[in-house]
N, C-alpha and C positions, 0 to 999 in steps of 0.2 A: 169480889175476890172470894175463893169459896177455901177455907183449910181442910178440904177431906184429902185439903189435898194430900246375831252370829255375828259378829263384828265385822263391819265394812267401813272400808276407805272412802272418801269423797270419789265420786266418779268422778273422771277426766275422760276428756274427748282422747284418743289412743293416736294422734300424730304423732311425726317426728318431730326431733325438737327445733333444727333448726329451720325445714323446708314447710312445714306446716302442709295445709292445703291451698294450692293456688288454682281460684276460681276467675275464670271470665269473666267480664259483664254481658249476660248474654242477655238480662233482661234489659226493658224500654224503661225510661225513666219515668220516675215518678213524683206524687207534689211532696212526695216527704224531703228532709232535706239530706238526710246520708246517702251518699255514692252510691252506684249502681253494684258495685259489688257487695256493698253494705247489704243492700238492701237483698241481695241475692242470698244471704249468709240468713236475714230474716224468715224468708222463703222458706230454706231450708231448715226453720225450725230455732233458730237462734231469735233471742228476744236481747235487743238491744239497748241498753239503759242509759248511755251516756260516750263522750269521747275525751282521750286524753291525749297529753303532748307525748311523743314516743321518740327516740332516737334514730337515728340514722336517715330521717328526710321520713321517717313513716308517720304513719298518724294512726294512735292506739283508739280503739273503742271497747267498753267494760257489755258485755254480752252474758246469758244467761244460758243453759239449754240443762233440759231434765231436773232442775233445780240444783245444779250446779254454775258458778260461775266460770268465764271464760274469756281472753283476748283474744280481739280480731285486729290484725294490723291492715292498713291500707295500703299501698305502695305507693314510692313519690308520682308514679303516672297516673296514678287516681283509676286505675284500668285492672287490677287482680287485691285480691283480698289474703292475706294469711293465718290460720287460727292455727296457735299453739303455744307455745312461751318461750320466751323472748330472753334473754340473760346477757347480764351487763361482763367484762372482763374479771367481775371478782364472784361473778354464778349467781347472783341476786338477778330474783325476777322482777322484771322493770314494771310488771302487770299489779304488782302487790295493791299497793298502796292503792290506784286507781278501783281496782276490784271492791275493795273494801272499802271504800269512801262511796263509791256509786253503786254496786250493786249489794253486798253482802249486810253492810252497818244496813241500811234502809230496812230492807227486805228483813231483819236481824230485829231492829227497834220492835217493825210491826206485829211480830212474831211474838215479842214479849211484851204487848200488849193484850195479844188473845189469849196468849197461855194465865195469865195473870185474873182473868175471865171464866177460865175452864175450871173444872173441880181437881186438884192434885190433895196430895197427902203432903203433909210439911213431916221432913225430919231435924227433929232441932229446936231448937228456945225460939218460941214467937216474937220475940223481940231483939235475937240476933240483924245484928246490922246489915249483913253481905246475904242476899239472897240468889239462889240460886236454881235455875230450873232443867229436870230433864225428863226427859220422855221415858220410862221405864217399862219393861215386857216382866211378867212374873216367873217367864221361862228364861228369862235371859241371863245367861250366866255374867256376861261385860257388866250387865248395871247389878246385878250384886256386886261382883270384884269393884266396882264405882263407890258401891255402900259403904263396903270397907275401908277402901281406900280413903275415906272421906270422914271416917268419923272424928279422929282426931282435933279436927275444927271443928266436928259439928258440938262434941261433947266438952270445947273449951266456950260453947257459947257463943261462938263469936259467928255460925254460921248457922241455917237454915237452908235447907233441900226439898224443894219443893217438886214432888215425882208425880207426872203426869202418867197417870196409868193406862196401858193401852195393850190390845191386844192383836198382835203381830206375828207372833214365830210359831207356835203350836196352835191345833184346835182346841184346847182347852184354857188360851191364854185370856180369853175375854170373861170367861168365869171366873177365874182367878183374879183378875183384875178387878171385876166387878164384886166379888165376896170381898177383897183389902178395903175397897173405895165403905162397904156397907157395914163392916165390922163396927162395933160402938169405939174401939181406938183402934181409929184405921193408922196412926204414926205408931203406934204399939204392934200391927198387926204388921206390917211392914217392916218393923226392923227384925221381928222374930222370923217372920221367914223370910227376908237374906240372912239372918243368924242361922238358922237352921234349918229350912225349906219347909217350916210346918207352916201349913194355910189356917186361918182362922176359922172355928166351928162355925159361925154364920153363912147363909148363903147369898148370894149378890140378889136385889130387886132388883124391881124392874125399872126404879128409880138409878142404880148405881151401876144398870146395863143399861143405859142411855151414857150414863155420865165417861163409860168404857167408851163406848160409840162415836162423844162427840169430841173426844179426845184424838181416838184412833184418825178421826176425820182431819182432826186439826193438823195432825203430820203428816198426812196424806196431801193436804191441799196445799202445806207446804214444801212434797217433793223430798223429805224426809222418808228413809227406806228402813233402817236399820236401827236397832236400839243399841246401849243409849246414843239418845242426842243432845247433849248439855247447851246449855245456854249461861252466860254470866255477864256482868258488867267489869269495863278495867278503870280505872283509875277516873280518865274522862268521861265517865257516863255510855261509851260505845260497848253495844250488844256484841260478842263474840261466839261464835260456833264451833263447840269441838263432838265427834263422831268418835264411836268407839267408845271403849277403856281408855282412860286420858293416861300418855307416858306421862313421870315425874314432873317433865316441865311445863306440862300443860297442866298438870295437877295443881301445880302451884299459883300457874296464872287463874284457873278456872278459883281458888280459894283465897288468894290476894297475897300469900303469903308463905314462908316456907311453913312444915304442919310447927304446933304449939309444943 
């Protein structure tokens, strides 16, 4: 564990909601054991993680694509595939729950085990209970507006922000990123400029432009595009992902609480 330590939506696949795309089985079978349309859906790029019980005679499967998640429905003839979402009579996605139990929590856990690996900046008492991690650009305006929005927990103690610094949105973000990570209080250095956009007199090594590097990598190969990208724990121990500037009610789940 190391302490030094444009807003976008999640992609979604652009179907309709309720006709989805209906695919053939045009391929020949094969030894795996998902349907031939499944398998067609893999083909085309879809990485398939699991299946779930669906309504109406379908049969759901929790699928991946761009590092976003997705449902693929089967049809009761076993013979066309549907991807899009699905909603039950009261607009609830029947997809939720399976997404997030097979593809999202897993993929989510293992995530915050590498970041916990990486070098970030902590903002916040070392020994706050609720930790919390997010990917942050030193051009990004959303992860300051995140800053702010956050302190209130951070400065009751009760929370810790741990900012994976990374350089994403300008050409001069991986300098900047790299002079906070190298600063002697790089949590000093970082809250002054989201307070005030001043960058810290040091310059980044070559030590702390690596440490930029394998960060930038880490949300990369996670399929992560955008800053911030927060990560928290809920009540149960399950990793959550929220994108963006978090509105109020994700602010509160992302801090466990309403602010102090």
């Amino acid at each position: 564990m190391h302490d030094h330590a444009p807003r976008m939506m999640p992609l979604r696949l652009a179907l309709p909601l309720a006709t989805g795309i209906a695919l053939a089985a045009s391929l020949p079978a094969f030894a795996e054991d998902w349907p031939a349309p499944i398998q067609t859906l893999e083909q085309q790029g879809l990485t398939i993680h699991g299946e779930f019980d669906a309504p109406g005679g379908l049969k759901g499967y929790a699928a991946s694509v761009r590092g976003q998640s997705v449902a693929a429905y089967l049809t009761p003839d076993g013979e066309h595939a549907v991807v899009g979402t699905l909603i039950d009579a009261q607009g609830r996605d029947v997809s939720a729950e399976p997404l997030e139990r097979l593809v999202d929590g897993p993929r989510n856990a293992e995530l915050w085990q590498a970041m916990a690996d990486h070098h970030w900046v902590r903002d916040g008492d070392a020994d706050a209970s609720r930790v919390v991690y997010t990917f942050s650009d030193p051009n990004c305006p959303y992860c300051r507006k995140f800053w702010q929005d956050a302190q209130p927990w951070v400065e009751s103690g009760d929370l810790q922000i741990r900012h994976l610094m990374v350089g994403v949105l300008k050409a001069d973000s991986p300098e900047k990123a790299a002079a906070i990570l190298a600063a002697d209080d790089p949590s000093a250095a970082i809250a002054e400029h989201y307070r005030t956009g001043t960058m810290p007199d040091s310059e980044g090594t070559d030590q702390s432009e690596q440490w930029v590097s394998d960060n930038t990598q880490l949300m990369r190969d996670a399929q992560l595009y955008a800053t911030p990208v927060t990560f928290y724990r809920n009540d149960n121990g399950a990793v959550h992902k929220v994108m963006g500037a978090p509105s109020p009610d994700k602010l509160r789940a992302i801090m466990g609480s309403d602010a102090p």
